[in-house]
C-alpha positions as CSV (number, residue, x, y, z in Angstrom):
1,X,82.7,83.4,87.0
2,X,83.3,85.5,84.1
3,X,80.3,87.6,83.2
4,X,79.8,86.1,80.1
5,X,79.7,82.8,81.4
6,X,77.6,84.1,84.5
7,X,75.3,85.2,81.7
8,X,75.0,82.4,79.9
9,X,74.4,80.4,83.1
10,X,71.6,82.8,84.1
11,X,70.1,82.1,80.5
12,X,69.5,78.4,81.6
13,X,66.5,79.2,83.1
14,X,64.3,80.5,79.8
15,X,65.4,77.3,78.5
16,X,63.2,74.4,78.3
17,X,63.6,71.7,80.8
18,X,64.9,69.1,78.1
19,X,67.7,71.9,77.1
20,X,69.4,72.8,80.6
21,X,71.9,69.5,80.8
22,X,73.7,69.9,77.3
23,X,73.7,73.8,77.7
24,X,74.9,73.4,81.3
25,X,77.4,71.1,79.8
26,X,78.5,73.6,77.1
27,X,78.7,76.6,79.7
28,X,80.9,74.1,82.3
29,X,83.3,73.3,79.1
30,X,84.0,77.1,79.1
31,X,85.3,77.2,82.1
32,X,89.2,76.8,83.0
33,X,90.2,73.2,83.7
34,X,90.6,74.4,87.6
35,X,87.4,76.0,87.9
36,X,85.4,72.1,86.6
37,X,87.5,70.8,88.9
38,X,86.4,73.5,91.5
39,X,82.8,72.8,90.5
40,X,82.9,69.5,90.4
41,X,84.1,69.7,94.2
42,X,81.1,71.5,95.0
43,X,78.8,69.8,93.1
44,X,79.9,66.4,95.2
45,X,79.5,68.4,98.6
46,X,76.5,69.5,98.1
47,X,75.4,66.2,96.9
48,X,76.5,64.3,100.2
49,X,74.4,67.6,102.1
50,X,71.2,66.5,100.4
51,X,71.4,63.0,100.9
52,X,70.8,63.7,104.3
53,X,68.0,66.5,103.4
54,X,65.6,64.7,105.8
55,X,68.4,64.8,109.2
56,X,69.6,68.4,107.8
57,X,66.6,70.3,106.5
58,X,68.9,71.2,103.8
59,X,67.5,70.6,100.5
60,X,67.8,72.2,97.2
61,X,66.7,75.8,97.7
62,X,68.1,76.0,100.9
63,X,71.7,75.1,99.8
64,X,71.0,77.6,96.8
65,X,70.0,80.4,99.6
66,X,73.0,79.5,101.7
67,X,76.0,79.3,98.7
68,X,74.7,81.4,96.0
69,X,75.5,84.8,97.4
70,X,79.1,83.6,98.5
71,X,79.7,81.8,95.0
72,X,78.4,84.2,92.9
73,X,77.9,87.6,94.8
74,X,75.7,88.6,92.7
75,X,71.7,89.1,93.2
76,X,70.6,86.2,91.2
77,X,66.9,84.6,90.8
78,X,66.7,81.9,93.1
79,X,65.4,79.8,90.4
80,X,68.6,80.0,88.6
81,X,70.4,79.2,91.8
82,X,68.4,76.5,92.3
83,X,68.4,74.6,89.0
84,X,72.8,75.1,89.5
85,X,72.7,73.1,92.9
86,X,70.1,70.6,91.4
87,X,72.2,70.2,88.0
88,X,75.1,69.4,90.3
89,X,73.0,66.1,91.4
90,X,74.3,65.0,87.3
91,X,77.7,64.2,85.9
92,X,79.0,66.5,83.3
């Protein structure tokens, strides 16, 4: 990701709860048409993972703990991490 698009993604989390779809929408919009349809990829895998959460152990915050550094390679706050895998569980 760019960095002002990492930045704006990071922002998500000081925003209120109601916010984070239609921002996470606007920051997905920035992307290039290949990277949405990366994400979108990704967003579907990690999907299918969770559905099995219960077989797998791997919920949320552990996919978040698993990806995040690969994806972004940055030190990020888990929380922000987090709310990206769980926003993937919507359609934008």
């Amino acid at each position: 990701l760019a960095k002002k698009i990492l930045f704006s993604f990071l922002k998500l989390a000081t925003f209120e709860e109601k916010d984070h779809i239609a921002a996470l929408n606007s920051i997905v919009a920035l992307l290039p048409v290949e990277n949405q349809w990366l994400l979108s990829l990704f967003c579907s895998y990690f999907s299918f993972i969770t559905q099995y959460e219960s077989k797998n152990l791997m919920n949320l915050d552990n996919l978040a703990i698993v990806f995040a550094p690969s994806i972004l390679r940055k030190k990020v706050i888990i929380y922000s991490v987090s709310f990206f895998f769980f926003s993937c569980q919507y359609n934008f």
